[in-house]
Each structure stands twice: as C-alpha cells, then as structure tokens.
N, C-alpha and C positions, 0 to 999 in steps of 0.2 A: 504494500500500500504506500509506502515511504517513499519510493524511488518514483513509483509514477507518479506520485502528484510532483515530482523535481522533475521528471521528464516532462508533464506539461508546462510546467513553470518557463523550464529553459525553450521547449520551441514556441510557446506563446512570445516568449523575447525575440526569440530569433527569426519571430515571420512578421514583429513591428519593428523590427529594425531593415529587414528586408522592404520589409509597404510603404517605408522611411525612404529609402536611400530611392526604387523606383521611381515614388510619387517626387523626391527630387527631381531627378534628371524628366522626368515627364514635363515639369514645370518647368523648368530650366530651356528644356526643347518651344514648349510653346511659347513661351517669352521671346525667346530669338525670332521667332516667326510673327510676332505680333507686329513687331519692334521695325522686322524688314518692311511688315506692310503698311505699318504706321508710325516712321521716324517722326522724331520731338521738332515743334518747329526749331527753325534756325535762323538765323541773321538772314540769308539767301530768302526763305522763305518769304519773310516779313516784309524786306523789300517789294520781292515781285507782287504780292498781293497787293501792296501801294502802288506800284503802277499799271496796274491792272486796272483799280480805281483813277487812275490817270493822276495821280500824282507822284510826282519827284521826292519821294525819300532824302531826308538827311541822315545824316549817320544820330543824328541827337534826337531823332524821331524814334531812329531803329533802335536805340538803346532805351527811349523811353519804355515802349512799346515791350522790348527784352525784361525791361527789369517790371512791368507790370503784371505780366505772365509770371516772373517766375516768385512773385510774392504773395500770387495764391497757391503755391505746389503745395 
C-alpha cells in the first residue's frame, strides 16, 4: 500500500511537470506567430499612417504619438 501511493505521488509530479514544460513551448510557438502576424507599431508605422492622412510627420509628432502608446502598455 506504501509504495503505491509514492508511485502515484511521483508520476502525478512527473506528468505536471511534463503538461508544464509542453504547455511552455506551445505558448512560446504561438506567441512567435502572433507576433509575425501582428508586429508592435513602430516609428515606420506611425509615420506612414500620417501620411496617408496627408500629413507630413515630424519627428516631435512621431515621438509624441510613441511615447503616448507606450504609456498605456
């Protein structure tokens, strides 16, 4: 009776560290793929979209604009 309830002890451990380390690299993989389809804007971005609306970006726009974004992460 001893031994198997340590026998389940230890593979109950050893299948939540297994469902740990998979569910990692699962998330890990889908992240990279989010990431490719939906890169963070950027400088580049923020421009074009201003001239798109037909105006001429300055650099003290695009940083405005930069540091607005990134002070609601």
């Amino acid at each position: 009776m001893n031994i198997s309830v340590f026998l389940f002890i230890v593979v109950v451990v050893l299948v939540l560290l297994v469902g740990g380390v998979i569910g990692f690299f699962l998330a890990r993989a889908w992240f990279k793929r989010y990431l490719e389809k939906n890169p963070p804007v950027n400088e580049n971005m923020i421009k074009e979209m201003m001239r798109q609306m037909g105006r001429t970006p300055s650099q003290k726009q695009v940083n405005q604009i930069l540091n607005s974004m990134n002070q609601y992460k």
